[in-house]
PASEBA-1860 file (N, C-alpha, C; in nm, 3 decimals):
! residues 212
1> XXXXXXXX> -0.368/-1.091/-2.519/-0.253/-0.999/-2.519/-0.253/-0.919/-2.388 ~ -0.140/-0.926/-2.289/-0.106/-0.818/-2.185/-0.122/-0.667/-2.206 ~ -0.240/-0.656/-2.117/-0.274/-0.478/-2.101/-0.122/-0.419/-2.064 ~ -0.040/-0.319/-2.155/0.013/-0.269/-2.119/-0.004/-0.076/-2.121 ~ 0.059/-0.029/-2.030/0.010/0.113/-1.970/0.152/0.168/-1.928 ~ 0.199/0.281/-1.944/0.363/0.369/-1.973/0.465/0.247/-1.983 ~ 0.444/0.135/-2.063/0.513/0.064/-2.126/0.540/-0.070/-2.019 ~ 0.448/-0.072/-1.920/0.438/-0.191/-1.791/0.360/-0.229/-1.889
9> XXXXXXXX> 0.369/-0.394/-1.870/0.314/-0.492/-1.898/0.228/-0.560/-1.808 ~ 0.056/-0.534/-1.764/0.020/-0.632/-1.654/0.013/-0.758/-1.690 ~ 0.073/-0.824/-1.598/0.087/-0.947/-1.652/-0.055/-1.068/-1.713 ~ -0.048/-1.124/-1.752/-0.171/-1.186/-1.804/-0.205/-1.295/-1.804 ~ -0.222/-1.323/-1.651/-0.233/-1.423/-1.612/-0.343/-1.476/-1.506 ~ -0.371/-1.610/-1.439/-0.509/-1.618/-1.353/-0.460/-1.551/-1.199 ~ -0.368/-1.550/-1.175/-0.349/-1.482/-1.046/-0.385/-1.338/-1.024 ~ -0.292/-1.248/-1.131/-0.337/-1.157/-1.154/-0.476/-1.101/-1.198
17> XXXXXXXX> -0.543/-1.186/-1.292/-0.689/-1.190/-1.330/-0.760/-1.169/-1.193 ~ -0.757/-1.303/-1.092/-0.845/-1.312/-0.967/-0.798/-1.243/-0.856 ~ -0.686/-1.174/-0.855/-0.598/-1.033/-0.806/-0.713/-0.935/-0.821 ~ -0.720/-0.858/-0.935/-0.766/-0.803/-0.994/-0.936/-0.781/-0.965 ~ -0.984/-0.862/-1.016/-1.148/-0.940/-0.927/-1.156/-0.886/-0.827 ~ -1.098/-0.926/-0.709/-1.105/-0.915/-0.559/-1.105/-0.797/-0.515 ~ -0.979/-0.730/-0.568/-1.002/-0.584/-0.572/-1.123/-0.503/-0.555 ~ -1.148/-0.548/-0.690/-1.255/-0.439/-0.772/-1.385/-0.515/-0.672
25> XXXXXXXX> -1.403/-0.598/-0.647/-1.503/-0.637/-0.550/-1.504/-0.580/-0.423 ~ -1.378/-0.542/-0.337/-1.352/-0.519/-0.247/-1.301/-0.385/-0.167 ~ -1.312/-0.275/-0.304/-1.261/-0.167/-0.293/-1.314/-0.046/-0.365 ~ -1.352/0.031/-0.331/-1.429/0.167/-0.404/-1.321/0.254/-0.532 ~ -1.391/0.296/-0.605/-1.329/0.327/-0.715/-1.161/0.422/-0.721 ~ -1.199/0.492/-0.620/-1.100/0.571/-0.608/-0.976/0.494/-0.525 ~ -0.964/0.376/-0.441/-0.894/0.276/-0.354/-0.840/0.165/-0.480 ~ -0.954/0.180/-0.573/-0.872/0.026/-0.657/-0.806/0.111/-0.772
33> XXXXXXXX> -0.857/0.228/-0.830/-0.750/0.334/-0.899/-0.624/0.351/-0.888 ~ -0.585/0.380/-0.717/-0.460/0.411/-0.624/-0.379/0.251/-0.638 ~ -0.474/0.159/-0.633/-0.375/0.028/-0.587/-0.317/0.015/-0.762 ~ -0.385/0.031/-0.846/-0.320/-0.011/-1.003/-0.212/0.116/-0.994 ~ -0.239/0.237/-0.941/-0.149/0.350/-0.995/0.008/0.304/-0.895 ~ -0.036/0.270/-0.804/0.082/0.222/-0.700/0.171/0.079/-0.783 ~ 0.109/0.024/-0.802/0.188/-0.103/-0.887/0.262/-0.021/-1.039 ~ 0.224/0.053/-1.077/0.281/0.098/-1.198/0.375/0.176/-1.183
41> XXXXXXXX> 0.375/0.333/-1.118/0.429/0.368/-1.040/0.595/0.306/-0.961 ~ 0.559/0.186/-0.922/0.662/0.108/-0.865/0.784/0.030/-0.959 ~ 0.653/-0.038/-1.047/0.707/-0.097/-1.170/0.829/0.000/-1.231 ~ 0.781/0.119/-1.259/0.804/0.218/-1.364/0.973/0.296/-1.262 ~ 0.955/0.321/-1.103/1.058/0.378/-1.037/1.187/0.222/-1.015 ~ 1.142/0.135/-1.021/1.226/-0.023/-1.032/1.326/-0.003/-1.141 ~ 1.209/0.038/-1.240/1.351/-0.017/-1.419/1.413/0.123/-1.402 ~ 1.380/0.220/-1.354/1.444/0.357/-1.390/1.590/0.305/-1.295
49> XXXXXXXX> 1.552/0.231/-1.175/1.671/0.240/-1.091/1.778/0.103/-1.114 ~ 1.699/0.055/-1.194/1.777/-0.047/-1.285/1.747/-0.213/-1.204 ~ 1.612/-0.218/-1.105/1.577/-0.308/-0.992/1.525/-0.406/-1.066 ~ 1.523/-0.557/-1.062/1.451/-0.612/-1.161/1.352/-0.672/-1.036 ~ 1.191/-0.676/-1.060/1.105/-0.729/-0.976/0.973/-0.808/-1.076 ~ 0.958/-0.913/-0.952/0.893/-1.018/-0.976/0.699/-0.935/-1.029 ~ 0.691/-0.929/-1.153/0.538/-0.851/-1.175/0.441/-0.882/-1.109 ~ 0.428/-1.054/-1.112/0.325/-1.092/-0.969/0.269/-1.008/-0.885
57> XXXXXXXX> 0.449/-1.044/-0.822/0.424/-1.037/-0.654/0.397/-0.850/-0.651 ~ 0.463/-0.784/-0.740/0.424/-0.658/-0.747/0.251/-0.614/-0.751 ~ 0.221/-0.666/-0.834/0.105/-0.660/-0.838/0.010/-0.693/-0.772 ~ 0.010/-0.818/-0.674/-0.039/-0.828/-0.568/0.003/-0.723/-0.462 ~ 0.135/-0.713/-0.427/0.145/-0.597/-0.369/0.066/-0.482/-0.335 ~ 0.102/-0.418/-0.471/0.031/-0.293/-0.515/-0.147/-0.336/-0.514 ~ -0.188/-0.445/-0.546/-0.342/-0.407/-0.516/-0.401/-0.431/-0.398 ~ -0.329/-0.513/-0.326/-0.374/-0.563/-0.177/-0.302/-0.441/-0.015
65> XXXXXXXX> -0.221/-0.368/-0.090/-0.177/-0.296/0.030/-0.258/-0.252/0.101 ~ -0.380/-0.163/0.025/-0.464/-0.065/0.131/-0.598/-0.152/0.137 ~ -0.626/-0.322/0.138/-0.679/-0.350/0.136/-0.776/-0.350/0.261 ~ -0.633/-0.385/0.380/-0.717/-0.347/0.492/-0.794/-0.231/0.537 ~ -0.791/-0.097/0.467/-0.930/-0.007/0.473/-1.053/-0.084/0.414 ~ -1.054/-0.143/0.354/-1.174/-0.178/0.322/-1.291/-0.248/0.443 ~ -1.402/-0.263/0.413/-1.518/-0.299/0.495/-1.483/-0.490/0.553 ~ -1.483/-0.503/0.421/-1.457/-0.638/0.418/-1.319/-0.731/0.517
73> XXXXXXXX> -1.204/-0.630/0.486/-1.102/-0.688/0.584/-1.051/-0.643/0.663 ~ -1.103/-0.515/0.688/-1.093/-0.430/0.807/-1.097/-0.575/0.967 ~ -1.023/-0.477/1.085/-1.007/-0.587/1.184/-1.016/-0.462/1.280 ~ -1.057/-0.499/1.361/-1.057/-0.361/1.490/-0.973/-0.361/1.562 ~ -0.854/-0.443/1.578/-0.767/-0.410/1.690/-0.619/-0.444/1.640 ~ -0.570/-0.461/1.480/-0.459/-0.432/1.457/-0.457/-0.361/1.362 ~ -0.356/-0.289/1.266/-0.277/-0.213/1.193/-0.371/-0.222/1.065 ~ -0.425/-0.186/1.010/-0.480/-0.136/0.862/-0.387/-0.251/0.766
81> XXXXXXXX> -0.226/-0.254/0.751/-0.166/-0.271/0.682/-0.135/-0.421/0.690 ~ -0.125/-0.470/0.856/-0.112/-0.626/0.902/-0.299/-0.678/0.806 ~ -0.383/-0.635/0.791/-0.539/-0.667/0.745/-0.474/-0.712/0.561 ~ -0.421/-0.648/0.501/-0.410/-0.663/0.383/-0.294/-0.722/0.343 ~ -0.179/-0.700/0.446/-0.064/-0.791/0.422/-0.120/-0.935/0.435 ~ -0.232/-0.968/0.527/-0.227/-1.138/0.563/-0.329/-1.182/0.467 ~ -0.434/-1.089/0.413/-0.463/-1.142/0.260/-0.417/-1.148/0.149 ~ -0.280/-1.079/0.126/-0.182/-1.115/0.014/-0.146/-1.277/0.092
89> XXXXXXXX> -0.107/-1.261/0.163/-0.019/-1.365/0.209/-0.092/-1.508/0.147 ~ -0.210/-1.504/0.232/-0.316/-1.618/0.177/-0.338/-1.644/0.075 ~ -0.353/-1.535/-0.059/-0.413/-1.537/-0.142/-0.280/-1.591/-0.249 ~ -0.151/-1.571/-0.219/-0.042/-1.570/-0.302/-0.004/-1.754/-0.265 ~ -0.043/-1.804/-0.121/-0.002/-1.925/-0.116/-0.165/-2.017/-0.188 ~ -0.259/-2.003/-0.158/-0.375/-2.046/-0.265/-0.350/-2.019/-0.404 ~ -0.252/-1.976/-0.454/-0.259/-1.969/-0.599/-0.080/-2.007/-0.637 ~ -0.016/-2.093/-0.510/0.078/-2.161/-0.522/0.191/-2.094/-0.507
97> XXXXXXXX> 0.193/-1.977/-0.483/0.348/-1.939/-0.445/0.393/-1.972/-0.334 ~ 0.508/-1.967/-0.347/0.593/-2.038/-0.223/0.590/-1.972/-0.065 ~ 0.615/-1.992/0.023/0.637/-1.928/0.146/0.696/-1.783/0.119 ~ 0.831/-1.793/0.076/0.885/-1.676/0.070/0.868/-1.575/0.014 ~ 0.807/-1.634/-0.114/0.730/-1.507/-0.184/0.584/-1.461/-0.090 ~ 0.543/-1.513/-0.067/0.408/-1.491/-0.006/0.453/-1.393/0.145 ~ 0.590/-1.427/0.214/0.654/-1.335/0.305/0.673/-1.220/0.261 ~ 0.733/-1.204/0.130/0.784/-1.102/0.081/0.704/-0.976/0.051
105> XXXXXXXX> 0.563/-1.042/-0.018/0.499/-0.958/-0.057/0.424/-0.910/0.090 ~ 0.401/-0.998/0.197/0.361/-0.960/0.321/0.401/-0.807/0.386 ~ 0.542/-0.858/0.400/0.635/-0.748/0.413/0.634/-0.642/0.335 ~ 0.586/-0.656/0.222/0.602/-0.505/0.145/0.456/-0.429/0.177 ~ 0.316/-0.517/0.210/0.239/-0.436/0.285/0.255/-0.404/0.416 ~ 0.293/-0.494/0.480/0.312/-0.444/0.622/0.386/-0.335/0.671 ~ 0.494/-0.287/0.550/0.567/-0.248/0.567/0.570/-0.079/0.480 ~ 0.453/-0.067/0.373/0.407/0.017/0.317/0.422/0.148/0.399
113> XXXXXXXX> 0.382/0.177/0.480/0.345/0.311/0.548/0.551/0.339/0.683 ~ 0.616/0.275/0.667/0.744/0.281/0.763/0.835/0.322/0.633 ~ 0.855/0.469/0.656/0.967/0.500/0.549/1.111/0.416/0.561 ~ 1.149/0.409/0.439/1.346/0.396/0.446/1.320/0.211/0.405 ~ 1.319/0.138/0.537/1.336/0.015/0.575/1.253/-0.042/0.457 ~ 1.151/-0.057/0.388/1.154/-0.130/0.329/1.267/-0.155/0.132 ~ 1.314/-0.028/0.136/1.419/-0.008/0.021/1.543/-0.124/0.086 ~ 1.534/-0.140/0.200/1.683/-0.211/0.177/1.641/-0.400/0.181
121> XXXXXXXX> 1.547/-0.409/0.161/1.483/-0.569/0.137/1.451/-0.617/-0.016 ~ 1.387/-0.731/0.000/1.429/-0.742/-0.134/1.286/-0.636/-0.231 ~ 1.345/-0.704/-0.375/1.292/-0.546/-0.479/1.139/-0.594/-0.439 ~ 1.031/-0.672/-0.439/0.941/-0.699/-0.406/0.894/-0.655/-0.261 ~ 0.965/-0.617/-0.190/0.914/-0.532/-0.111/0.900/-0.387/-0.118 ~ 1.007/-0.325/-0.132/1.045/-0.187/-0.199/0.960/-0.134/-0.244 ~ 0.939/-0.237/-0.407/0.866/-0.190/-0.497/0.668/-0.133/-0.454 ~ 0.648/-0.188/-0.333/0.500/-0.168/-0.316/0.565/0.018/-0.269
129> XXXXXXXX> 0.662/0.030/-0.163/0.696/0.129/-0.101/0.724/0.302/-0.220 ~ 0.755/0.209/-0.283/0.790/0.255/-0.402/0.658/0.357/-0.491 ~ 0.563/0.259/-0.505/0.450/0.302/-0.549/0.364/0.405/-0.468 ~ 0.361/0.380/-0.347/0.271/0.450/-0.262/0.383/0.586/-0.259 ~ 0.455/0.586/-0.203/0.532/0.722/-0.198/0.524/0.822/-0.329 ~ 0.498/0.752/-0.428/0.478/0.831/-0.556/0.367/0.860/-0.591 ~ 0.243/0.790/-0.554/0.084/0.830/-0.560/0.062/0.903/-0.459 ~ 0.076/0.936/-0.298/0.051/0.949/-0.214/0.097/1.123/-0.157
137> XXXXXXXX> 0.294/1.064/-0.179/0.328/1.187/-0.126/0.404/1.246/-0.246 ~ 0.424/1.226/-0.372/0.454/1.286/-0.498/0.588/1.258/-0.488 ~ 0.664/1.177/-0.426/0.838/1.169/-0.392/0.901/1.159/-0.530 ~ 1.001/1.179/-0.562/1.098/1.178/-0.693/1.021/1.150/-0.784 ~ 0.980/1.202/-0.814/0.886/1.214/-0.961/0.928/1.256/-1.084 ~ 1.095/1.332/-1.049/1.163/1.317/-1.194/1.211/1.150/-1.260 ~ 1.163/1.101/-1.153/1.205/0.948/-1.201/1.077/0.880/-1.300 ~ 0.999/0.935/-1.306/0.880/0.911/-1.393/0.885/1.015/-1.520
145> XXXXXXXX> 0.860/1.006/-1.660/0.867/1.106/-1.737/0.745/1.153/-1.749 ~ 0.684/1.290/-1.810/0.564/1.348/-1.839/0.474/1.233/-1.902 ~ 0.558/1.183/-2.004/0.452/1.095/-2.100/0.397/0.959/-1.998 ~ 0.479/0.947/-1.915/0.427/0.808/-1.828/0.361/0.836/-1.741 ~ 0.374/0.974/-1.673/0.265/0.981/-1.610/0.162/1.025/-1.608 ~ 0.093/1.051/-1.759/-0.020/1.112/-1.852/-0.090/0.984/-1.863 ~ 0.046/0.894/-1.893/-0.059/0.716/-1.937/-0.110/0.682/-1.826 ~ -0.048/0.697/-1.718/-0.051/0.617/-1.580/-0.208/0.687/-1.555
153> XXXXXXXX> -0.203/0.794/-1.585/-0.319/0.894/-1.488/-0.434/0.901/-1.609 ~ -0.409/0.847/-1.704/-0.536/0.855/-1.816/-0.571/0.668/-1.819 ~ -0.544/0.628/-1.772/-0.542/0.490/-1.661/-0.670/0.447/-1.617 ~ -0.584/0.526/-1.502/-0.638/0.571/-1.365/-0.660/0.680/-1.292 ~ -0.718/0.740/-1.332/-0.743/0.932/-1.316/-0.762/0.892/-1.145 ~ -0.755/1.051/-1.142/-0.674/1.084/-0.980/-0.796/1.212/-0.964 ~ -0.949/1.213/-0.973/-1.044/1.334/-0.935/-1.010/1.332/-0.796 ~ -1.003/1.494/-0.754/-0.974/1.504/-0.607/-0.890/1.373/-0.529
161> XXXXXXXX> -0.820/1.333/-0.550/-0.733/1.198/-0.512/-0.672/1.259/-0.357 ~ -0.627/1.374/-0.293/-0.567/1.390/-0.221/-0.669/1.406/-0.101 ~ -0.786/1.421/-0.125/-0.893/1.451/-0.034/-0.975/1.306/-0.004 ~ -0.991/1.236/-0.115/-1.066/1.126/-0.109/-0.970/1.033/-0.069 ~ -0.821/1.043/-0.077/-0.739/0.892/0.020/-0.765/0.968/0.166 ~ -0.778/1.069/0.157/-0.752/1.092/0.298/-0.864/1.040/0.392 ~ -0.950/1.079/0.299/-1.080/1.003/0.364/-1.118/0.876/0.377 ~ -1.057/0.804/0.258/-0.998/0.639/0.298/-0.985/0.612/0.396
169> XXXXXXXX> -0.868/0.692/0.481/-0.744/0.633/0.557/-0.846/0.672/0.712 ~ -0.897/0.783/0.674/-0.940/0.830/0.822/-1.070/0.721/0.829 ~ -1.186/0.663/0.770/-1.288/0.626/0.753/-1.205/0.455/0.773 ~ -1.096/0.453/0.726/-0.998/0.303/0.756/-0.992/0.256/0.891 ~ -0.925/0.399/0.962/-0.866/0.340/1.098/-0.922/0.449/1.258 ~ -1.061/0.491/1.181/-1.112/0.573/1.276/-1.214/0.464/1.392 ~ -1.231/0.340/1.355/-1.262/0.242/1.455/-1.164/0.186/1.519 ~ -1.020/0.238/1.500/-0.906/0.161/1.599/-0.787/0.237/1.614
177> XXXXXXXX> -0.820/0.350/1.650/-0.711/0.477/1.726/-0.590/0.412/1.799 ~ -0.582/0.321/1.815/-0.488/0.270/1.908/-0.374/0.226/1.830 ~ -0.419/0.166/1.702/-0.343/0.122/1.568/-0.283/0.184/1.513 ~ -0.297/0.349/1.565/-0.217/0.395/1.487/-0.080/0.456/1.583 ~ -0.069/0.427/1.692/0.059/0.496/1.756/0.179/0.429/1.712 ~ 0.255/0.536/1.702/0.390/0.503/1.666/0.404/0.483/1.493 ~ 0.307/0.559/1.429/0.320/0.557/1.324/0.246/0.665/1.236 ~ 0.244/0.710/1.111/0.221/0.863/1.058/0.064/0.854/1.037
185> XXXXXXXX> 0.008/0.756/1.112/-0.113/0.750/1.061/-0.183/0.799/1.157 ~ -0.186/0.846/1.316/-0.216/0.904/1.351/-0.230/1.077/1.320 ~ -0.134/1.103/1.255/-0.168/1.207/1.183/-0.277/1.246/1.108 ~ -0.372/1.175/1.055/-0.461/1.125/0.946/-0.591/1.164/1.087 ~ -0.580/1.115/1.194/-0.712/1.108/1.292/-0.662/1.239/1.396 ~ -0.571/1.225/1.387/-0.581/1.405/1.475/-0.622/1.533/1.377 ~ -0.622/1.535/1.275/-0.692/1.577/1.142/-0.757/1.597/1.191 ~ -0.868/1.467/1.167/-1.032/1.486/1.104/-1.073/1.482/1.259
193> XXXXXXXX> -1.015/1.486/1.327/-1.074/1.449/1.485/-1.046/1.540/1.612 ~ -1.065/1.669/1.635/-0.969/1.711/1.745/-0.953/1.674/1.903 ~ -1.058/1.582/1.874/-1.085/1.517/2.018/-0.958/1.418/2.003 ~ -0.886/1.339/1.907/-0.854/1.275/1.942/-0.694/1.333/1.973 ~ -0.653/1.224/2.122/-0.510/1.221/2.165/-0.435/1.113/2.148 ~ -0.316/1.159/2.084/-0.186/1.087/2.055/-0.122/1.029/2.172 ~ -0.075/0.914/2.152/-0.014/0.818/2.315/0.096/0.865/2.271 ~ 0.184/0.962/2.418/0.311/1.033/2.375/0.435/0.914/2.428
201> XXXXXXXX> 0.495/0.838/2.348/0.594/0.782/2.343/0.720/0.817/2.479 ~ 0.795/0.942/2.509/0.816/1.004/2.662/0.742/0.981/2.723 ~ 0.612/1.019/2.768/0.545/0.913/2.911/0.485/0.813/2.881 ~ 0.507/0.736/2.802/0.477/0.579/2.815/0.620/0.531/2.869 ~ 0.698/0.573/2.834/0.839/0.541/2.919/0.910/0.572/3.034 ~ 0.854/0.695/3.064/0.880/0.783/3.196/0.732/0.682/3.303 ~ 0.646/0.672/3.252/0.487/0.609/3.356/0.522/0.487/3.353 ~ 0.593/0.405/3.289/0.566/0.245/3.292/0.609/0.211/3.414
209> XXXX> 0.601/0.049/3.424/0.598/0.012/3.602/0.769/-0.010/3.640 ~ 0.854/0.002/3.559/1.032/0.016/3.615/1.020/0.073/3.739 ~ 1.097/0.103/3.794/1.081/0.181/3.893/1.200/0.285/3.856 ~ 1.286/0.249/3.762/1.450/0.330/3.778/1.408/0.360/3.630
END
C-alpha cells in the first residue's frame, strides 16, 4: 500500500523505491528530510492550483535537487544544481523514462534556485520550484492548510532547519565560489565568509576586451 502523508500519495513503485535508497545513502538527515518535504510541498501547491503533475518525475525532482551538495556528487567547477540535475537525468533514463521526461525533470533542478522561469514550463518543472520556495523561503503558505502542514512536518520535522540548510548550501559550494555568480547563492558565501568577493556584473562589462 502507498505511503501517503497530507493526503499525497508516494508513489509505490521501484523507481521511486531506488529514488528513495540513493537519497538516504547519499544525503544527511536533515538534506533527505528537505528533499521529501520539497516533493510534498510541491505536490500539495500543484492540486491547490489545480496543476496536474507526473508523481515520478516529481519525486525524483524533489529528492535529487540538492543532490549536488552532497560529498558524493559534488563537482568543483560547475553549479551545485547542474551536479544533481545530471543525476536525475541518468537515473530517470536507467529506469526507462524517455528523453523528455528525463529533460524535464533536469530542468526543474537546474532550474530550482532561478526564480519566476521555471513556473512557466511544464508542471514537472515548476513543481520542484514549487517545493523549495515553500521549505526554504516560506512563499504562499496560505496555499497549504494547518493540518497539511503538521502532517508534512510530523513527516519530516524541520529541528533548526533554517540554520542547518544554510550550512548545507555554504559547506555545498564553499569549494567553488565561482559557481555561484550571477546567482542568490553567493549570498549564502558572503555570509559565512567575509573574505569572500562577489564578481560585480558592471565591471565585467565595463573591463572586458570590446574596446567601445
Amino acid at each position: 500500500m502507498p505511503e501517503t502523508i497530507a493526503g499525497i500519495s508516494i508513489p509505490d513503485t521501484d523507481l521511486v523505491r531506488q529514488a528513495t535508497s540513493l537519497v538516504r545513502e547519499s544525503a544527511d538527515e536533515t538534506l533527505f528530510h528537505h528533499s521529501r518535504r520539497v516533493f510534498l510541498w510541491g505536490m500539495l501547491k500543484s492540486a491547490a492550483r489545480g496543476i496536474e503533475v507526473d508523481p515520478e518525475l516529481a519525486y525524483v525532482g524533489g529528492l535529487f535537487h540538492d543532490l549536488g551538495l552532497t560529498p558524493g556528487y559534488a563537482t568543483t567547477d560547475r553549479r551545485f544544481e547542474l551536479d544533481g540535475a545530471e543525476a536525475a537525468r541518468r537515473f530517470l533514463l536507467d529506469h526507462g523514462r524517455s528523453e523528455e521526461e528525463a529533460r524535464n525533470v533536469w530542468l526543474a533542478i537546474a532550474l530550482h534556485t532561478t526564480p519566476e522561469v521555471p513556473l512557466h514550463l511544464a508542471p514537472e518543472v515548476g513543481v520542484v520550484t514549487l517545493g523549495v520556495e515553500t521549505d526554504v523561503l516560506g512563499l504562499d503558505l496560505h496555499e497549504i492548510t494547518e493540518t497539511q502542514r503538521a502532517d508534512v512536518v510530523a513527516a519530516h520535522p524541520r529541528p533548526d532547519f533554517k540554520n542547518r540548510i544554510l550550512k548545507a548550501f555554504h559547506e555545498g559550494m564553499v569549494h567553488r565560489p565561482d559557481t555561484t555568480f550571477g546567482t542568490m547563492n553567493d549570498d549564502v558565501l558572503a555570509h559565512f565568509d567575509p573574505s569572500f568577493r562577489r564578481k560585480d556584473f558592471v565591471e565585467i562589462i565595463r573591463n572586458n576586451p570590446w574596446p567601445e
